[in-house]
C-alpha positions as CSV (number, residue, x, y, z in Angstrom):
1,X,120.8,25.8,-60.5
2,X,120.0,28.5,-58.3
3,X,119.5,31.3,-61.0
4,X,117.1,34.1,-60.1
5,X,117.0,36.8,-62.6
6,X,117.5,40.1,-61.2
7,X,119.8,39.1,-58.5
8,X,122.1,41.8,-57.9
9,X,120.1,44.7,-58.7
10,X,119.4,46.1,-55.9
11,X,123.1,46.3,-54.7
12,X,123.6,47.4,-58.4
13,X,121.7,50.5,-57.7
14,X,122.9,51.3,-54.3
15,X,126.9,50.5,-54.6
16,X,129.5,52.2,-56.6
17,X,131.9,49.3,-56.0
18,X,129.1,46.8,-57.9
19,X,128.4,49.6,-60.6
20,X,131.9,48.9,-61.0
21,X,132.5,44.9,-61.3
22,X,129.5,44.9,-63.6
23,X,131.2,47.4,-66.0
24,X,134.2,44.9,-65.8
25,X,132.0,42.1,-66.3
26,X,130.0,43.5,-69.3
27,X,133.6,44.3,-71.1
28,X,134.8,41.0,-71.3
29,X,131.8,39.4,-71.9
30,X,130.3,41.6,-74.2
31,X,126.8,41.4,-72.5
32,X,125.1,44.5,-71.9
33,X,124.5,45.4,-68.0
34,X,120.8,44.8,-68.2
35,X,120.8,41.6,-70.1
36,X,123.1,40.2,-67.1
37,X,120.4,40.9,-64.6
38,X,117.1,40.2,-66.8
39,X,118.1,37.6,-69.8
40,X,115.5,34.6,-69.3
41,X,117.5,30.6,-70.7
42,X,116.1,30.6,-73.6
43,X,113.4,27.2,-74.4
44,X,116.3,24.0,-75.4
45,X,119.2,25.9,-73.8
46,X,120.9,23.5,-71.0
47,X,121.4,25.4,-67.7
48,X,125.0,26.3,-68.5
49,X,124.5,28.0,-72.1
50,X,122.1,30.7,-70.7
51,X,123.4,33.9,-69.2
52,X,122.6,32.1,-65.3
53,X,126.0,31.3,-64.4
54,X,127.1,34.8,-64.9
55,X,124.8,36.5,-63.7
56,X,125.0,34.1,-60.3
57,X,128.9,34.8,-60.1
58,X,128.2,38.7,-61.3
59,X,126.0,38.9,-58.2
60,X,128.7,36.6,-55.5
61,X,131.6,39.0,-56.6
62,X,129.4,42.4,-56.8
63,X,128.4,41.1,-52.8
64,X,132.1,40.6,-51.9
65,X,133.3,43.7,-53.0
66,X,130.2,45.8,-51.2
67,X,131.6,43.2,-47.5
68,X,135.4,44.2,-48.7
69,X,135.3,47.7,-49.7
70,X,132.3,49.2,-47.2
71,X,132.7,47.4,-44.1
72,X,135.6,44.9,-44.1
73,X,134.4,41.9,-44.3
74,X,136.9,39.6,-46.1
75,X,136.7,35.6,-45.9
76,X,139.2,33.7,-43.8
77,X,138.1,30.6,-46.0
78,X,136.2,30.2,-49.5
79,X,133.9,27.4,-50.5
80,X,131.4,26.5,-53.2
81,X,129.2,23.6,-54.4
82,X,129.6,23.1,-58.3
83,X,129.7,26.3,-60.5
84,X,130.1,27.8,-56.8
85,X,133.2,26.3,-56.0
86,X,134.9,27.5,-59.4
87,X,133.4,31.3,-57.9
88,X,134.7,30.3,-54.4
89,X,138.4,29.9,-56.4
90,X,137.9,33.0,-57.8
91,X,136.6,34.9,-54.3
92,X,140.3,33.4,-52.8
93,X,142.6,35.2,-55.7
94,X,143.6,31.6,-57.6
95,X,142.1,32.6,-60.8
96,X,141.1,36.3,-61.8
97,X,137.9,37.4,-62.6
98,X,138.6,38.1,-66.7
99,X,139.8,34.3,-66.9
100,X,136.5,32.7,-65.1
101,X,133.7,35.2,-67.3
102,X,136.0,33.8,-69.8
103,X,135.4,30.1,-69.2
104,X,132.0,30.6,-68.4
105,X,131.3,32.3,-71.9
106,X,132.8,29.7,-73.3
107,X,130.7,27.1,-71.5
108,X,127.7,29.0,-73.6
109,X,129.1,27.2,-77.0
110,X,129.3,23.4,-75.4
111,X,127.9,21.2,-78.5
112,X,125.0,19.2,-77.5
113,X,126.1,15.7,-77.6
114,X,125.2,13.7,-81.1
115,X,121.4,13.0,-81.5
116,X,122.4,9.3,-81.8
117,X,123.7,9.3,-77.7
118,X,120.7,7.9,-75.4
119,X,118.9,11.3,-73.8
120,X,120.6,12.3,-69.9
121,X,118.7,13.4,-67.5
122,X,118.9,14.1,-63.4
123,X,116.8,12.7,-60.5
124,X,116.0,13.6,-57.3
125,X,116.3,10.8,-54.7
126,X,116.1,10.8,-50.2
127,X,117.5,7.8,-48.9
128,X,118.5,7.3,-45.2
129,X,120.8,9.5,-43.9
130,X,123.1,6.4,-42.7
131,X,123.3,5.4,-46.7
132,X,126.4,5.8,-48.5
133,X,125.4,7.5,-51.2
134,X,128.7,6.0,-53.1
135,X,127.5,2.7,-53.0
136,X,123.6,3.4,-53.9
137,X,124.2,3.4,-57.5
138,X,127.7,1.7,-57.9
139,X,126.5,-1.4,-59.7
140,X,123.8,0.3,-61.7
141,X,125.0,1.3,-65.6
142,X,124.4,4.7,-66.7
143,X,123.5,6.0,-63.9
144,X,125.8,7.9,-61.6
145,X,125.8,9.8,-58.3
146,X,125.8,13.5,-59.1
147,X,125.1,15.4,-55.5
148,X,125.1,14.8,-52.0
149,X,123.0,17.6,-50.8
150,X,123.3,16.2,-47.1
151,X,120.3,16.3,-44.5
152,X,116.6,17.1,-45.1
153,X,113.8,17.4,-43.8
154,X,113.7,15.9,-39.9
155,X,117.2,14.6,-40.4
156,X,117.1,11.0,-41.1
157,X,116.8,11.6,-44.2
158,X,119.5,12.8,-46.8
159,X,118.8,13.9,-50.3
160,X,121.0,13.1,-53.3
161,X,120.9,13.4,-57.5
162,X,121.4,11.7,-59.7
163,X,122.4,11.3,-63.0
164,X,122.6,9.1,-66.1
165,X,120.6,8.2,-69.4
166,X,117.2,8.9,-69.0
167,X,116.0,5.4,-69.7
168,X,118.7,3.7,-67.5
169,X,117.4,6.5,-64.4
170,X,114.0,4.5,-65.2
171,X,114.9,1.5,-64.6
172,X,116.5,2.3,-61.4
173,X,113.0,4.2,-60.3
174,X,111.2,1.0,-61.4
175,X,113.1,-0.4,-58.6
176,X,111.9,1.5,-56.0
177,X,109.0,2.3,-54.3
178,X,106.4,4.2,-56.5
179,X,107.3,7.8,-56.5
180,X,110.9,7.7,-55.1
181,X,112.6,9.1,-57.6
182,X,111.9,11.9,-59.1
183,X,113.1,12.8,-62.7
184,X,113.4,16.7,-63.5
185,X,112.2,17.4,-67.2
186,X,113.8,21.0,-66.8
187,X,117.4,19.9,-66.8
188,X,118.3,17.7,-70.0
189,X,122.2,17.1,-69.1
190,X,124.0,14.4,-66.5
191,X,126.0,17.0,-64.8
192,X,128.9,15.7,-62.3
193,X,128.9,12.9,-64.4
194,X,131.0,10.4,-65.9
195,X,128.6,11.6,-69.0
196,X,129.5,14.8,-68.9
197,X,133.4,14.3,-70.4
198,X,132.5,16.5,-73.6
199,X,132.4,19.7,-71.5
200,X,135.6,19.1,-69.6
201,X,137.1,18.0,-72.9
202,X,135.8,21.5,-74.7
203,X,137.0,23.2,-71.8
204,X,140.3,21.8,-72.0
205,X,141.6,24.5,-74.0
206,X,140.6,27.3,-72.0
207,X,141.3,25.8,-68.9
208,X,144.9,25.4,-70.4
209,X,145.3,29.1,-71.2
210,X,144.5,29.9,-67.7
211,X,146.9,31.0,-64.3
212,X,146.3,29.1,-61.5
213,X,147.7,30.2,-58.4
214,X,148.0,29.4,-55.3
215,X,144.8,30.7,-53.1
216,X,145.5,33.7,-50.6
217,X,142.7,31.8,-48.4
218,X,142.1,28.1,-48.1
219,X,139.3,26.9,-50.5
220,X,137.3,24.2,-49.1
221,X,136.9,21.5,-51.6
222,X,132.9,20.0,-52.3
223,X,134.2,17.0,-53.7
224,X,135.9,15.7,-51.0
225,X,136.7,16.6,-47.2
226,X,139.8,18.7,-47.9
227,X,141.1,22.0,-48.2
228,X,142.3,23.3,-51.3
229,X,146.2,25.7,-50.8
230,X,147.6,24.9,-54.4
231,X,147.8,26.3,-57.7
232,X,147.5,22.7,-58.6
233,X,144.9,21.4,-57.1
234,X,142.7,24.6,-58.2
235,X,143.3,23.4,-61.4
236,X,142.2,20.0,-60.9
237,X,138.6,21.1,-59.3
238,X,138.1,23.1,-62.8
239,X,138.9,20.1,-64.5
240,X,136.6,17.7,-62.2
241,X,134.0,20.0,-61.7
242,X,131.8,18.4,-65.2
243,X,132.4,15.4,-64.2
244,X,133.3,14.7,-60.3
245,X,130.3,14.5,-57.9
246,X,130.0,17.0,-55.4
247,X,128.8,16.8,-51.3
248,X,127.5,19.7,-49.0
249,X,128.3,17.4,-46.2
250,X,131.9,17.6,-47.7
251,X,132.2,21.0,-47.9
252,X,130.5,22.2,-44.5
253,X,132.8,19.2,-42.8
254,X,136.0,21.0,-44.2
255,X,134.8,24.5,-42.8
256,X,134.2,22.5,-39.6
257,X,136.9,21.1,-39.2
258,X,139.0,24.1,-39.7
259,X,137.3,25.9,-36.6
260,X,134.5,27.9,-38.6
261,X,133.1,30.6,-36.9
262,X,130.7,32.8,-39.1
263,X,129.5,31.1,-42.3
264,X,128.0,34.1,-45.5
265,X,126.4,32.6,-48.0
266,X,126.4,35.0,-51.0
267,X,124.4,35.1,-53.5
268,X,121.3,33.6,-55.2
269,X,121.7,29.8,-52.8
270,X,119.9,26.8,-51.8
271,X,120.5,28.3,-48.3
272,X,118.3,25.9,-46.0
273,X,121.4,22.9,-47.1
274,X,124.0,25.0,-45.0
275,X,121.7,25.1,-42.1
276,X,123.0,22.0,-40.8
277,X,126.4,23.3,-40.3
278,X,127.8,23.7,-36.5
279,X,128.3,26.9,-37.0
280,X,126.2,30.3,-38.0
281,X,125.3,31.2,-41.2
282,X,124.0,34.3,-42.8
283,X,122.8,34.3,-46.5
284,X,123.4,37.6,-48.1
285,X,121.7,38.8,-51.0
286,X,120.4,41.8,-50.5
287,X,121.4,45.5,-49.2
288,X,119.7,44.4,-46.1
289,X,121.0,41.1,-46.2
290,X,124.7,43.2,-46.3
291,X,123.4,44.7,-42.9
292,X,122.4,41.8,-41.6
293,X,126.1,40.0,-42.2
294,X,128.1,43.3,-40.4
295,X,125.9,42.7,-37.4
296,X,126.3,39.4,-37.4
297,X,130.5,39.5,-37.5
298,X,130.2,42.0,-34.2
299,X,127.7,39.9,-32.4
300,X,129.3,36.4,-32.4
301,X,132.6,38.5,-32.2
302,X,134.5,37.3,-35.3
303,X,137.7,39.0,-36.0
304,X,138.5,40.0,-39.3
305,X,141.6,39.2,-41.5
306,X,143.4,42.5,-41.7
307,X,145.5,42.0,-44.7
308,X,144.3,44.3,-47.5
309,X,145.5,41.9,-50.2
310,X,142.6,39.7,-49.4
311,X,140.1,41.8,-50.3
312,X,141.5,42.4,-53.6
């Protein structure tokens, strides 16, 4: 959702150790090098059949290796919100990097669901940050909580998506102040929905052939408050991820509770939503960005993991 094309360049250009993972990357997914970087969605395409999600987790795993392999910097703890947290799994050695580009080209060839199925669709809703967001749509049909995206604005507010048939999604907006909800027109398909079961169910296959192991680091889940050690329950956040909602507040609770001290957020990212954590947080994206992240593990003092199999 946060796709920007041309993330990664400029580490691209700079790093030997990203010149590297991209030529990995290219090879098994047969897309050239500059495509990655520059490929636009093409008009009808939902967000998961254009090249986005690869060239987002392209850009996550070219940033770790430049934090590993120049200065380091190896996580104590991974985390991710949706197509993140699959990455995150990936960052934490429970799935290798050939076996997610695989599952992610394969998401590129999820049918569209039959013409004859009512048209899906995903709003945009603040409601007060004391609101469940599990109960605001609970008794309302075809239309499901997708995101808990946690605190905006002054903070007594909290922002959430939804999703369900577009026509159910305005019914609910009829039922709320004029405005309220707003529908995006760019983003045809339910996702972390009950609706969603046709990827998970095309996926099943691939997600079968894979190894799932156990993570070297804790992965944080975003779909509830707990932390992820299991080959097993790796595998279940694959399979959930289509069709599970997913919570900021979830994921920045786990890293809190487990005594976070230095928060990088890598990658193309809704930064501002980690901003609310307890803790500090650097987003890292650029070559500068990279500086930015070494100074900040000195300054508050963190002290790295020193096992080299981390990095790997």
């Amino acid at each position: 959702m946060n796709d920007q094309p041309g993330a990664g360049a400029e580490l691209y250009e700079l790093f030997p150790s990203v010149q590297r993972s991209y030529a990995r990357i290219a090879e098994w997914t047969g897309i050239e090098i500059p495509r990655i970087f520059h490929e636009q969605r093409q008009p009808g395409q939902e967000h998961r059949q254009g090249v986005g999600a690869i060239r987002q987790a392209a850009a996550i795993l070219g940033i770790s290796d430049v934090l590993a392999e120049e200065y380091g910097i190896v996580p104590g703890a991974t985390c991710g919100l949706s197509f993140g947290a699959l990455v995150a799994a990936c960052l934490a050695g429970a799935v290798e990097r050939e076996e997610l580009f695989t599952l992610l080209m394969r998401l590129r060839d999820v049918p569209a669901p039959a013409s004859s199925t009512p048209r899906q669709a995903v709003a945009m809703l603040r409601i007060p940050f004391d609101t469940d967001p599990a109960t605001l749509v609970a008794d309302v049909s075809d239309v499901h909580l997708s995101a808990d995206l946690g605190r905006v604005g002054t903070g007594s507010e909290r922002m959430v998506l939804l999703g369900g048939y577009r026509t159910a999604l305005d019914e609910f907006g009829a039922t709320l102040p004029p405005g309220a909800l707003h529908v995006s027109e760019e983003h045809g398909a339910a996702f972390h929905s009950p609706l969603q079961q046709h990827v998970t169910d095309f996926l099943e296959p691939v997600l079968e052939s894979m190894t799932f192991r156990a993570p070297r680091v804790p992965v944080h889940s975003c779909m509830e408050r707990r932390t992820l050690t299991t080959a097993d329950e790796i595998r279940d956040l694959f399979r959930r991820n289509p069709t599970d909602p997913v919570s900021v507040p979830h994921m920045i609770g786990g890293l809190e509770d487990a005594g976070t001290q230095l928060g990088l957020v890598l990658g193309p990212a809704a930064f501002g939503t980690f901003q609310n954590a307890d803790f500090p947080v650097v987003h890292v994206e650029s070559p500068d960005h990279v500086f930015e992240a070494m100074t900040a593990v000195y300054d508050f003092g963190i002290e790295l993991p020193t096992d080299d199999a981390l990095a790997g």
